[in-house]
N, C-alpha and C positions, 0 to 999 in steps of 0.2 A: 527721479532727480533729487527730490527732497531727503531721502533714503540713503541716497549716496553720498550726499553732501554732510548728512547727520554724522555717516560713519568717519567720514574724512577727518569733520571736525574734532572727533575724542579719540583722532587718531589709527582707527581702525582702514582705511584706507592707502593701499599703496600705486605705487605710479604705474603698474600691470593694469590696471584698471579703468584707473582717468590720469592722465598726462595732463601736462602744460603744454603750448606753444611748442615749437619744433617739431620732432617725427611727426605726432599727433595730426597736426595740420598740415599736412602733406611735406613738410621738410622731413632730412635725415640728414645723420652725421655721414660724411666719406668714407669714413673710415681707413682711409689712403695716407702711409706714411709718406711724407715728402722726403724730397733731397735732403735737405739738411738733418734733416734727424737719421734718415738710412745712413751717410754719411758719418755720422757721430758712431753710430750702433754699431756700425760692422767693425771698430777698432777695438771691440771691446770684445772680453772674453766670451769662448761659447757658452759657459755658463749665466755668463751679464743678457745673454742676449735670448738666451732662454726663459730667463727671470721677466726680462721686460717684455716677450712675449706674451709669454700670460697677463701679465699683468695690463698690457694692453686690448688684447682681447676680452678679458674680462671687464676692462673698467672703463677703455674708451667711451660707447654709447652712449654710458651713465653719465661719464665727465659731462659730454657735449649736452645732454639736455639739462643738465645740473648748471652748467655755464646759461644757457638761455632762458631756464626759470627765473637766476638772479639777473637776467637785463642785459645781458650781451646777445648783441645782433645778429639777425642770422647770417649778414653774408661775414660776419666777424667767427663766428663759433669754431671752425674748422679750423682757421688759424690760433685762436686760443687755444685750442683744446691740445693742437700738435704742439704749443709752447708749455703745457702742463705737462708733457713725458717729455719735454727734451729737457727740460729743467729737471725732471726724475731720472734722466736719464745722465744727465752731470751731477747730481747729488746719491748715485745709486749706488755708493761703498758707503755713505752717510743714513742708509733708509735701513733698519732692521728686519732682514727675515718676517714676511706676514704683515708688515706695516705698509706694505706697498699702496691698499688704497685708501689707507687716511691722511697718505701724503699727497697723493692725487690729488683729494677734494680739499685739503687744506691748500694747496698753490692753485685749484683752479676759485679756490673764494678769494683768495689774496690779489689776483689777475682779474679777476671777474668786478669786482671792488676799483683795482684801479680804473676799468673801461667806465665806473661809472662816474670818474671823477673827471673821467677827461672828456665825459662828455660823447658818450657812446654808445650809452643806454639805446635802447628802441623806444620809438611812442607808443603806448599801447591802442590799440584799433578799438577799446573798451575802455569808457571809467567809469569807477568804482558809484561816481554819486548818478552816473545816466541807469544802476543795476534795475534798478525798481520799474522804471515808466521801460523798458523793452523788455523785459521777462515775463512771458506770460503766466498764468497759474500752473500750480504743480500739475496736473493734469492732464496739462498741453504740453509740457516738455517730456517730450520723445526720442531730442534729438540731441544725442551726446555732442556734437560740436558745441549747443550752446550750453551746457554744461562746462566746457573746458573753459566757454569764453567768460561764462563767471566767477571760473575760481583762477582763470588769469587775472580777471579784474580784483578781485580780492587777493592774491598776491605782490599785485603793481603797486597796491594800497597800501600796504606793508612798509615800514623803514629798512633800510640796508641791514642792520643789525638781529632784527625780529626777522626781516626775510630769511635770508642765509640760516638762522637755526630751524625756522619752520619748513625749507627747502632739503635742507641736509636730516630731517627727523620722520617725514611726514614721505619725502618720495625717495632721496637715498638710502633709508636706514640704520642711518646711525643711531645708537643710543644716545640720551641724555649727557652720560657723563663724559664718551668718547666724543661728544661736539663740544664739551668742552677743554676738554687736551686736545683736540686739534684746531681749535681756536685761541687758546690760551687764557679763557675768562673762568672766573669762578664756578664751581658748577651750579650754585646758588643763581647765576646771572643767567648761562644757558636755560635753567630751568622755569625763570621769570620772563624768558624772550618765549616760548614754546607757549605760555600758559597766556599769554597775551596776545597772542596771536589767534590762538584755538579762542577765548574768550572775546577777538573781533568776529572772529568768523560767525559764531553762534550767535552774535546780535546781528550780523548781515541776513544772516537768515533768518533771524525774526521780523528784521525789516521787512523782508521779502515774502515771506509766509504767515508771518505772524503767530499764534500761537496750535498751530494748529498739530495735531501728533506726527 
């Protein structure tokens, strides 16, 4: 656990691994185009539809758990996530060849963002200050679930701003400077959101462990 949690922290950890909330814990995205968007898609060229083919395939499952690390609900996800390609799918003479998923993940943070202004967010089943008195010593954690369930609570912990880069860095993959062109902040500012993030984590786990290798 401790191992895992080490590598996560400087980065070395991807979401093949350990997940957040969704699939992980017994949810999964549908992966089911609805009416509306089949509808949108079939007017458009065979080549528009081949485009967003792939580009669904490949990037759906990631959108949906990327939507529920940052705070969107699970019985909300499916419908966000089909509102992130049909909005790719009315902007898709505007998305340049190979840019198809960093516009994904930029309108599913923009979306993902509003839910939580309106008040959409999920409560977490875990906080951040109960980690210490229910985690037993490294020793005793065997059991990946509660693994997950600590580093959802230390994401919950997280501000909107620091989450989203830590979320988009650490399980989708993006670089450094590509979360900040797809956010539109300095890269200087992405780079300060990453390192503050990693730099709570590391003291939650001292909290928790203490100093120990």
């Amino acid at each position: 656990m401790k191992t895992a949690l080490t590598s996560y922290a400087t980065g070395g950890l991807g979401s093949a691994e350990f997940g957040l909330g969704s699939a992980e814990c017994g949810e999964a995205p549908s992966g089911t185009l609805r009416l509306p968007f089949i509808a949108a898609a079939v007017r458009r060229s065979d080549a528009d539809q081949a485009r967003l083919r792939r580009a669904f395939q490949q990037n759906y499952a990631g959108v949906w758990r990327s939507l529920r690390r940052m705070g969107v609900a699970a019985d909300r996800a499916d419908d966000v996530a089909q509102q992130v390609f049909l909005i790719a799918l009315n902007a898709l003479g505007r998305i340049r060849e190979g840019s198809e998923r960093a516009f994904l993940y930029g309108t599913a943070v923009r979306l993902a963002h509003g839910a939580r202004r309106r008040g959409e967010r999920e409560v977490p089943s875990l906080g951040l200050d109960l980690v210490p008195s229910l985690i037993p010593f490294p020793d005793q954690l065997t059991d990946q679930k509660r693994a997950r369930e600590v580093l959802d609570a230390f994401i919950d912990s997280l501000d909107v701003d620091t989450r989203t880069v830590f979320v988009l860095t650490e399980f989708d993959g993006f670089t450094t400077p590509e979360i900040a062109d797809l956010l539109d902040v300095p890269l200087g500012t992405a780079a300060s959101r990453l390192r503050r993030a990693r730099e709570k984590l590391r003291a939650m786990m001292r909290d928790i462990y203490g100093d120990q290798p």
